[in-house]
Each structure stands twice: as C-alpha cells, then as structure tokens.
SEMI-578695 format. One line per field, with one value per atom (N, C-alpha, C, O): residue number from 1; atom name; y, z, x. Coordinates in nm, 2 decimals, m for minus. Each point is the difference from the previous one (the first is absolute). Layout:
BEGIN
pos = NUM	...
site = CA	...
v = Y	...
w = Z	...
u = X	...
//
This chain:
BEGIN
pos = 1	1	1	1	2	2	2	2	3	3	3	3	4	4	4	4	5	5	5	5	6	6	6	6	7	7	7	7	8	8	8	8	9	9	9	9	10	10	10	10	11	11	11	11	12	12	12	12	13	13	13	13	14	14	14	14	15	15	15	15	16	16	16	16	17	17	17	17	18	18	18	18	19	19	19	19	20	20	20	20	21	21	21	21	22	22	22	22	23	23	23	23	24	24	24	24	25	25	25	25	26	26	26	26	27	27	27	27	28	28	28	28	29	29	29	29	30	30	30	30	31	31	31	31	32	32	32	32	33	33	33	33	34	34	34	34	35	35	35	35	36	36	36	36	37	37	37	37	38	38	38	38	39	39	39	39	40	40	40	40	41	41	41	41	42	42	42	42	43	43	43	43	44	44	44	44	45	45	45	45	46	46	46	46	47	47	47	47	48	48	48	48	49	49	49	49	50	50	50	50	51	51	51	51	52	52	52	52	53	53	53	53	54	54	54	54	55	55	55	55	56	56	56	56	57	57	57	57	58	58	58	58	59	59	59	59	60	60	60	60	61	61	61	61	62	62	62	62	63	63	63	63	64	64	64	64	65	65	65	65	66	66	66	66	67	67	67	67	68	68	68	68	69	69	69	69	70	70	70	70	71	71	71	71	72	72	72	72	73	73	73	73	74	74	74	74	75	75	75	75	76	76	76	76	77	77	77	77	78	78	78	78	79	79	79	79	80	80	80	80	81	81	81	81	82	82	82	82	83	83	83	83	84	84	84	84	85	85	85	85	86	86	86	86	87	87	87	87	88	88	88	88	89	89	89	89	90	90	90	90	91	91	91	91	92	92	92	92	93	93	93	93	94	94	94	94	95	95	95	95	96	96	96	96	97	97	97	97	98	98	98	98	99	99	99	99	100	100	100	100	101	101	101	101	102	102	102	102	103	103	103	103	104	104	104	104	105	105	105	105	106	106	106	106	107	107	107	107	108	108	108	108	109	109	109	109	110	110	110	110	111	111	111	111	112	112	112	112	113	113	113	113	114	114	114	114	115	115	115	115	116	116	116	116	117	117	117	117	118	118	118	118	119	119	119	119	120	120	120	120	121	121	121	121	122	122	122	122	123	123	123	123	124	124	124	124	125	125	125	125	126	126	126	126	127	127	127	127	128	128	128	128	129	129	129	129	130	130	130	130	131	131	131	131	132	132	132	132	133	133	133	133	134	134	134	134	135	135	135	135	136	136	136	136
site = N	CA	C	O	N	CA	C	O	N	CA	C	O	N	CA	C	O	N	CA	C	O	N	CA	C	O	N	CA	C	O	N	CA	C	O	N	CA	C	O	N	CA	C	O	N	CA	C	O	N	CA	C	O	N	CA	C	O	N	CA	C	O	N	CA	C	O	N	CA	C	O	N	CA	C	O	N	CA	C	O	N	CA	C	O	N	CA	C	O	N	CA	C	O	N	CA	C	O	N	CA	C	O	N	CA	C	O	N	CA	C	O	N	CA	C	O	N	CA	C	O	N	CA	C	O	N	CA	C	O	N	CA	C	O	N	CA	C	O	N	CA	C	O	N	CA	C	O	N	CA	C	O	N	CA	C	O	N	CA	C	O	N	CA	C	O	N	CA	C	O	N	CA	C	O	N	CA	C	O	N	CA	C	O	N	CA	C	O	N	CA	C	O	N	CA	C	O	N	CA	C	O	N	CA	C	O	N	CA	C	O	N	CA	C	O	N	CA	C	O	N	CA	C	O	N	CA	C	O	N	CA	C	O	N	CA	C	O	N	CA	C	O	N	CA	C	O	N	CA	C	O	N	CA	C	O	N	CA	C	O	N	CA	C	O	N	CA	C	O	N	CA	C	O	N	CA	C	O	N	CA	C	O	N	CA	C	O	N	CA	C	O	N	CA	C	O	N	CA	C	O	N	CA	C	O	N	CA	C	O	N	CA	C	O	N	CA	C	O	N	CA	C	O	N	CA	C	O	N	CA	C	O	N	CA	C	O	N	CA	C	O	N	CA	C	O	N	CA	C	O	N	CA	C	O	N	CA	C	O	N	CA	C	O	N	CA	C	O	N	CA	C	O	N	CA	C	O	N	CA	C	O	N	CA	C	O	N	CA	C	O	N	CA	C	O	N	CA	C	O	N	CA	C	O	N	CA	C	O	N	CA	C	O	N	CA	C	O	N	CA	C	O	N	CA	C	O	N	CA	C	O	N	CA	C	O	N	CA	C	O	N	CA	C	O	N	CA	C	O	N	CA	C	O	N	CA	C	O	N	CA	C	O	N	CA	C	O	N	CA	C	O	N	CA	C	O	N	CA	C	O	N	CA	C	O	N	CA	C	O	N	CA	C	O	N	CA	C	O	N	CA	C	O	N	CA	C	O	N	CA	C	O	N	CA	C	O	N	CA	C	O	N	CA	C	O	N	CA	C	O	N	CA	C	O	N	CA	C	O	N	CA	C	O	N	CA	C	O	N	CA	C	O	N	CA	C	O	N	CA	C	O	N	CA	C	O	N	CA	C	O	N	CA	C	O	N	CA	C	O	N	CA	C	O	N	CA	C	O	N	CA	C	O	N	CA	C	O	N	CA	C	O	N	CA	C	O	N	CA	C	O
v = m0.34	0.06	m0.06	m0.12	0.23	m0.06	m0.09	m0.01	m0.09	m0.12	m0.04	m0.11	0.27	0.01	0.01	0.04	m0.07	0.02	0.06	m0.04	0.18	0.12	0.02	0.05	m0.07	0.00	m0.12	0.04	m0.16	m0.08	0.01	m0.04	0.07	0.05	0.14	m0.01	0.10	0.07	m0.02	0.04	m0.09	m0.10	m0.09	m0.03	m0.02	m0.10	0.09	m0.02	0.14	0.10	0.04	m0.04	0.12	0.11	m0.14	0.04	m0.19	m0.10	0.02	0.05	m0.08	m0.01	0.14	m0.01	0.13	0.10	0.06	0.09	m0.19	m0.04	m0.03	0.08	m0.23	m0.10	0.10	0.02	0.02	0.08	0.08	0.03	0.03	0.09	m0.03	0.06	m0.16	m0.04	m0.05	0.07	m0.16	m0.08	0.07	m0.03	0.13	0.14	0.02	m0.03	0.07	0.06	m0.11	0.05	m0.17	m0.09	m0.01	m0.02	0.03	m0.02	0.16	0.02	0.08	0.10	0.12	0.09	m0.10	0.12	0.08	0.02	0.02	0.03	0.11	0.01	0.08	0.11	m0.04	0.08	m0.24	m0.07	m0.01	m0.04	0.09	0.04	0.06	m0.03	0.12	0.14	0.07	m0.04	0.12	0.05	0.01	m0.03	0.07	0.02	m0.14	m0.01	m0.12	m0.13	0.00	m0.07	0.15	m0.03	0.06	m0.06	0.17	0.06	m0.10	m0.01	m0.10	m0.03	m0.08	m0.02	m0.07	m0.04	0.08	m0.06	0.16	0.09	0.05	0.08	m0.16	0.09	m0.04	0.01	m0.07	m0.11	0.02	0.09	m0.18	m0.01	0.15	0.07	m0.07	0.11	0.14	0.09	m0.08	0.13	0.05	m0.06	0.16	0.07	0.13	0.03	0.04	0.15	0.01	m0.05	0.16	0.01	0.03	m0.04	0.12	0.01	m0.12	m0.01	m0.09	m0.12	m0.09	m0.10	0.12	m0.08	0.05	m0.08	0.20	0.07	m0.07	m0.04	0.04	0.00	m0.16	m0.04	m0.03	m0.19	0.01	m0.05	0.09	m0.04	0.09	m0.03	0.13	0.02	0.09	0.01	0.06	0.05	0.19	0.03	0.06	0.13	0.00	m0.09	0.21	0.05	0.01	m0.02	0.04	0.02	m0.09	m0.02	m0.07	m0.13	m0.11	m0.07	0.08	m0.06	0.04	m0.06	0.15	0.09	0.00	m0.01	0.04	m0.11	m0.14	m0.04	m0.02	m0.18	m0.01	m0.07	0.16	0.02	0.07	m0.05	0.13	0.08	m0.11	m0.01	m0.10	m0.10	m0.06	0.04	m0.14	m0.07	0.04	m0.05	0.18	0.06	0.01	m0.03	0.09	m0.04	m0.11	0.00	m0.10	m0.12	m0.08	m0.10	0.15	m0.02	m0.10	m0.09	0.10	m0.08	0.00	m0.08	0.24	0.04	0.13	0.07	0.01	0.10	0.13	m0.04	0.17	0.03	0.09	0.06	m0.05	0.05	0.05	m0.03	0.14	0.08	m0.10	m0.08	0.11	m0.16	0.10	0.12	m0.25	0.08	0.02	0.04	m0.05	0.02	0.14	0.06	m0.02	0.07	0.08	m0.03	0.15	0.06	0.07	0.03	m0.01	0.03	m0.11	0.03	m0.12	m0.17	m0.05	0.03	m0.11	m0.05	m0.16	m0.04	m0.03	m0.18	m0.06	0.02	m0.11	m0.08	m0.12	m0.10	0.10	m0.13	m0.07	0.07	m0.20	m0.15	0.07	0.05	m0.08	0.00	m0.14	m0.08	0.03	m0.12	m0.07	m0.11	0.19	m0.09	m0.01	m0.11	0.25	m0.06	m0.10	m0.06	0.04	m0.09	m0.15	m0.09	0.08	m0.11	m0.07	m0.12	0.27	m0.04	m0.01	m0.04	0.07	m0.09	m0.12	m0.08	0.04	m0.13	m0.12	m0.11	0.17	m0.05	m0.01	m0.08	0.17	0.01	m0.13	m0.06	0.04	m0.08	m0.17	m0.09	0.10	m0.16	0.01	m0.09	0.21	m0.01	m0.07	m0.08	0.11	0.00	m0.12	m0.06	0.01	m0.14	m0.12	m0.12	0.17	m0.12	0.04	m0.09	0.18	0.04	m0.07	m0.10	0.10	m0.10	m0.15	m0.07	0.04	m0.12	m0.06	m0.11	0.18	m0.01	m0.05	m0.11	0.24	m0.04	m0.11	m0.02	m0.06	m0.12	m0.07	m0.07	0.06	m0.13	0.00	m0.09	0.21	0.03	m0.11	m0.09	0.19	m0.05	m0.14	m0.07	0.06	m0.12	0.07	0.08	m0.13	0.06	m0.02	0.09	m0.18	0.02	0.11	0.07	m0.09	0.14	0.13	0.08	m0.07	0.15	0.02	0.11	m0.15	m0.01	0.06	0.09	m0.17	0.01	0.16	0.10	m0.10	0.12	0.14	0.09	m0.11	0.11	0.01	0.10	m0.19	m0.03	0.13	0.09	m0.15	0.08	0.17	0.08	m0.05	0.12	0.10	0.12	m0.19	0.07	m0.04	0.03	m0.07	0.05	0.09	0.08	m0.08	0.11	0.13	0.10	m0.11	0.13	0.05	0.12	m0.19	0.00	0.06	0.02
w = 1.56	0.06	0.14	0.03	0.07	0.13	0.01	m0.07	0.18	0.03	0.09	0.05	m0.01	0.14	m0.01	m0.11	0.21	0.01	m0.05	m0.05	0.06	m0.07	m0.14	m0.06	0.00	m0.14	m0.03	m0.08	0.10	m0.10	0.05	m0.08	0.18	0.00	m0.08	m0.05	0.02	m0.09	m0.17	m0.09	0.08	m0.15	m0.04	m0.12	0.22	0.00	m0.01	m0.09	0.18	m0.01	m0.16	m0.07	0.04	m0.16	m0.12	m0.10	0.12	m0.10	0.00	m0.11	0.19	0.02	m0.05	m0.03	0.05	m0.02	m0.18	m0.06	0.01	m0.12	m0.08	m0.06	0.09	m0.03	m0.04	m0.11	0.24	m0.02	m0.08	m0.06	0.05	m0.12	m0.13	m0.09	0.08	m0.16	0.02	m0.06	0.12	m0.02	m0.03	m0.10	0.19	0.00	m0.16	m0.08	0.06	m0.15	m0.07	m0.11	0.10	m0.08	m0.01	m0.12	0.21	m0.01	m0.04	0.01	m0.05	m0.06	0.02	m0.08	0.23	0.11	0.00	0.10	m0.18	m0.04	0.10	0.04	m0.01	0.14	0.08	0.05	0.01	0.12	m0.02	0.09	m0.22	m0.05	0.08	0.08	m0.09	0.08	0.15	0.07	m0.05	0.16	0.03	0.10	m0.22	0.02	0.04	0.06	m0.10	0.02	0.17	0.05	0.01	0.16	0.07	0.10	m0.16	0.03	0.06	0.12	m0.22	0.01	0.08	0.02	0.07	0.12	0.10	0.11	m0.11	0.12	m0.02	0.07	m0.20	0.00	0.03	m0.09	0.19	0.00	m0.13	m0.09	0.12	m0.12	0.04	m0.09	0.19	0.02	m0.01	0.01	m0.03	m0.04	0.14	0.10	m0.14	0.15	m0.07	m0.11	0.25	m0.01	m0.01	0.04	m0.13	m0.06	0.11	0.00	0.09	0.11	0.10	0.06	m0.05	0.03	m0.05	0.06	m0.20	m0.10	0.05	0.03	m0.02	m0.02	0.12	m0.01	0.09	0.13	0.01	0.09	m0.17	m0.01	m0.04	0.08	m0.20	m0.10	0.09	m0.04	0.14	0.02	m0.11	0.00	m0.10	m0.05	m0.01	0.02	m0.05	m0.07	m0.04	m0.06	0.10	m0.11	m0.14	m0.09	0.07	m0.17	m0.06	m0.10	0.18	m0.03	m0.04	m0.10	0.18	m0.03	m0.12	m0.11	0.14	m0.12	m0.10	m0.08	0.04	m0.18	0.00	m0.11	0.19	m0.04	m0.02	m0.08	0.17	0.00	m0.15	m0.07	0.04	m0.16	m0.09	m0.10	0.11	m0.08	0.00	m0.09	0.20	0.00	m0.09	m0.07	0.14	m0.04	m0.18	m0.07	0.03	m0.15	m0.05	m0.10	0.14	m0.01	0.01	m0.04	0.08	0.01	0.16	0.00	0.10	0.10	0.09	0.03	0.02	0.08	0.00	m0.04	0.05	0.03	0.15	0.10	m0.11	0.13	m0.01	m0.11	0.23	0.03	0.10	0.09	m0.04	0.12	0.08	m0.03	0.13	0.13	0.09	0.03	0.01	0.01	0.16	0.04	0.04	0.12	0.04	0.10	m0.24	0.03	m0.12	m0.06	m0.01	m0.10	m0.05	m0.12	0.19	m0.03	m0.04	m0.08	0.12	m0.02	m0.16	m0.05	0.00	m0.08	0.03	0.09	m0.14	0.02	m0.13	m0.09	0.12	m0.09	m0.06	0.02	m0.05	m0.12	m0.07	m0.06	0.03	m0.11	m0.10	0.03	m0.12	m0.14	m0.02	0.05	m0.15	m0.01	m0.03	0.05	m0.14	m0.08	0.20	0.05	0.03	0.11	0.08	0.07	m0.08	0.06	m0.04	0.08	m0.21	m0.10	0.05	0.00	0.05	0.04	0.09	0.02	0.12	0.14	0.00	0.10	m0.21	m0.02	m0.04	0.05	m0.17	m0.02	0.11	0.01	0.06	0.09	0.10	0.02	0.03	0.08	m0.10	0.05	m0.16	m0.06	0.01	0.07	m0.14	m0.02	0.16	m0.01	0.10	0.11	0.04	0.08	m0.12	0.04	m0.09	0.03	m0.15	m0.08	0.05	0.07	m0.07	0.11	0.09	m0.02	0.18	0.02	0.03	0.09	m0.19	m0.04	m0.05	0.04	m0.12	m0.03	0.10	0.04	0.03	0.12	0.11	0.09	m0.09	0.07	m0.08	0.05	m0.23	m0.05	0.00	m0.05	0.12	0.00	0.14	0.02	0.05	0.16	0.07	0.09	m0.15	0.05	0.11	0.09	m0.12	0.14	0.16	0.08	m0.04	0.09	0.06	0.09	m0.16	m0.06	0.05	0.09	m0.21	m0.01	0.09	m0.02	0.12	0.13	0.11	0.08	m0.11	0.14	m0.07	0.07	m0.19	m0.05	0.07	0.08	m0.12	0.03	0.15	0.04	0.06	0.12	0.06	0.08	m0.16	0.04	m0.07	0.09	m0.17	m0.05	0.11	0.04	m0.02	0.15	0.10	0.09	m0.07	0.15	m0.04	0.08	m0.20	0.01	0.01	0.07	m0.15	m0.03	0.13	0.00	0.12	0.11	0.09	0.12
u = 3.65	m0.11	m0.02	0.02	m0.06	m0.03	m0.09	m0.10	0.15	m0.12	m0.09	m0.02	m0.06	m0.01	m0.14	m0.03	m0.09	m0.10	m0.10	m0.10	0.16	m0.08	0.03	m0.09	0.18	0.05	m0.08	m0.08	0.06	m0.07	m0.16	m0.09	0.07	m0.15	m0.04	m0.11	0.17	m0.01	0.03	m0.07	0.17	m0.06	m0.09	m0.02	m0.02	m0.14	m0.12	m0.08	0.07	m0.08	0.00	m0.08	0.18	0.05	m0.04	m0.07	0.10	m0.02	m0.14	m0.03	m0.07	m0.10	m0.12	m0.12	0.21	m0.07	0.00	m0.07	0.21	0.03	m0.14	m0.07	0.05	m0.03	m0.16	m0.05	m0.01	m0.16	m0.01	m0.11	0.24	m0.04	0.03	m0.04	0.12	m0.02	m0.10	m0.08	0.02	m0.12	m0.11	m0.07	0.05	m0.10	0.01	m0.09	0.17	0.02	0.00	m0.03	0.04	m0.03	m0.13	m0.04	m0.06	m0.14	m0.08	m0.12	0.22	m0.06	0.02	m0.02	0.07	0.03	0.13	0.06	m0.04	0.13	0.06	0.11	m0.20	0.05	0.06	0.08	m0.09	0.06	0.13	0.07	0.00	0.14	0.05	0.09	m0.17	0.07	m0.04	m0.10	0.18	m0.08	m0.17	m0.06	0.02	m0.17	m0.07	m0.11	0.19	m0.08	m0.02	m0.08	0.18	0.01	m0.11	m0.05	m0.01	m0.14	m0.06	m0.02	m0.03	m0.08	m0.05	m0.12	0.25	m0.02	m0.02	0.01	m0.03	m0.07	m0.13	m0.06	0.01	m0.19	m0.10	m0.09	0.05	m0.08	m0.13	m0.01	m0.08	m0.09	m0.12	m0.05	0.03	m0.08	0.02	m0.09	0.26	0.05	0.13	0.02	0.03	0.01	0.04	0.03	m0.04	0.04	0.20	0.10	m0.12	0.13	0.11	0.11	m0.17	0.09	0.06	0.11	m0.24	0.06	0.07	0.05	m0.04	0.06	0.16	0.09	m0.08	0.12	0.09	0.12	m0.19	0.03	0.03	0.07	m0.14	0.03	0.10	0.08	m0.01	0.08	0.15	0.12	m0.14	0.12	0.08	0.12	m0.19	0.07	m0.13	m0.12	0.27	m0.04	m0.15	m0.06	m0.01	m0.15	0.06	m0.08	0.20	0.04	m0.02	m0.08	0.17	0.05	m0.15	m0.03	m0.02	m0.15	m0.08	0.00	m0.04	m0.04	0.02	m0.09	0.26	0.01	m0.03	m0.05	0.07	m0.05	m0.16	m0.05	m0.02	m0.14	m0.03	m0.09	0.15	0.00	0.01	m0.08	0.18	0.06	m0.14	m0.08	0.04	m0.11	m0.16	m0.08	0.10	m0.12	m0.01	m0.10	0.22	0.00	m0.01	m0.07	0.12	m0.04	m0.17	m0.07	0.07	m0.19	m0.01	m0.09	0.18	0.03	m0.09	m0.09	0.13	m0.08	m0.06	0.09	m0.20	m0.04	m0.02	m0.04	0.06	m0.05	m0.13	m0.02	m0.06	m0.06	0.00	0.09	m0.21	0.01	m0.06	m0.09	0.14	m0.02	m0.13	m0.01	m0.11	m0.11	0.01	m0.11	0.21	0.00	0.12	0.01	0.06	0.06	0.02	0.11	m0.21	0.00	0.14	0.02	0.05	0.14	0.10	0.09	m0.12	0.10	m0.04	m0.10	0.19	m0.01	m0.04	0.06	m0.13	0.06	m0.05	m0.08	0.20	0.05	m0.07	0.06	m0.11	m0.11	0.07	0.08	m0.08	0.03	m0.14	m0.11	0.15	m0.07	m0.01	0.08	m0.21	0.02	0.15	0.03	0.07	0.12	0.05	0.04	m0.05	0.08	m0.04	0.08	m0.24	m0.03	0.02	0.01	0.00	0.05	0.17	0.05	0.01	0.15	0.02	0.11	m0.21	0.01	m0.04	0.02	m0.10	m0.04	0.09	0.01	0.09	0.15	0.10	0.09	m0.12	0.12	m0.01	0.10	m0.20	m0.10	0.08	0.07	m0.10	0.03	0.10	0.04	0.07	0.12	0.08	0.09	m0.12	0.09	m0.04	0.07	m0.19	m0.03	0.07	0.02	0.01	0.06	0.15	0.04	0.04	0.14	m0.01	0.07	m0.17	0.01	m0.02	0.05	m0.12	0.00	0.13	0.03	0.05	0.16	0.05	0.05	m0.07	0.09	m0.03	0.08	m0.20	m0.01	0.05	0.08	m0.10	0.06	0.15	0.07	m0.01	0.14	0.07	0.08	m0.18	0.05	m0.10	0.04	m0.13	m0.09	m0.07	0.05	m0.19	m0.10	0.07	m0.03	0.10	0.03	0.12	m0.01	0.09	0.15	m0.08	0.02	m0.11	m0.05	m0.09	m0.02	m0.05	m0.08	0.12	0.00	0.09	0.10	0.07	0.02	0.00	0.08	m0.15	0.03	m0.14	m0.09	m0.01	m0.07	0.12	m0.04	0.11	m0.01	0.12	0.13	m0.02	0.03	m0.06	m0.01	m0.12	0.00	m0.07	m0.10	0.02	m0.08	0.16	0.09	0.11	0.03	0.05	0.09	m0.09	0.03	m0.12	m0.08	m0.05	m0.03	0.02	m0.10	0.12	m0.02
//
C-alpha cells in the first residue's frame, strides 16, 4: 500500500468514520450503519429545508429522499411544510433525533479523548494546528 500523505490521511479519516458508527450503534443508533446515519450531520437542531439539506450533502433529490424515507421510518426525523415557504418541505429531529445529536456530541468527544490519550495533548494540538492550515 502507498505511503503517501493523502492515503494515510484518508485512512485515519475512513478509521475514524469507522469507529462513530459502531459507537453510534452501540449506544442505540443503529442507522449510523448505513448511509441514512450521514443525514444527520447536516440537520441542525432547528431543522432545515429539504432543499438545503440536498444541496449540503452534495448528493441527488432521489438520493436524499430515500435516506429521508429511511429515517423518517425510523421515527428519526419528520417533515413538514416549512412556514416560510408553503411549497418546501423542512426537515425536523424528532425527539429519538434529537436524542442522537446529543450522542453524536459525546461520541466524538470520547474519539477524541482517544485520540489525545493516543497522541498526548501536546501531539494532538500540534496535529489540529497542522490539519487547519492544510484545510486553510
């Protein structure tokens, strides 16, 4: 396997994106399995309109739309007609979804807590220092 930059920043990424969703599903959340778990980092708590959802996630109205179908069966999230735009739909957390941004919130805090006891607070300061400047 290559040993180059981008190949092991992208397995640290794919490990890591691992890691949340078993965890996710360990604590109950089992959709974080599958594609519909990704929803839900794009909904904030106050909702949004479906069109902008669409438009966050980068993917198809189809494509959305079944994960939205998935969740919605799930008792995740709900939609309603959005009151600024009677034609629009937006997207709502139901309590269980509100329950799982609340997990998501711990989960990634105990991740990285890992990851300081991995790298040591000063490691992972200098590693986050470096990741926002590449990002920048």
């Amino acid at each position: 396997m290559a040993d180059d930059l981008l190949t092991r920043l992208t397995s640290v990424a794919t490990d890591a994106r691992r890691d949340f969703r078993q965890q996710m599903a360990a604590e109950g959340f089992a959709w974080h399995l599958n594609a519909s778990g990704e929803v839900l980092s794009h909904i904030p708590p106050e909702g949004i309109s479906q069109s902008a959802l669409t438009q966050s996630m980068g993917l198809s109205k189809q494509a959305v739309q079944q994960l939205l179908d998935q969740l919605e069966g799930s008792g995740v999230i709900h939609r309603q007609t959005d009151a600024t735009d009677r034609r629009a739909r937006r997207i709502v957390l139901t309590d269980l979804g509100l329950r799982d941004l609340a997990a998501q919130k711990q989960v990634r805090r105990q991740l990285e807590e890992m990851a300081r006891d991995r790298l040591g607070k000063k490691l992972l300061g200098k590693f986050e220092k470096a990741l926002k400047r590449l990002a920048d």
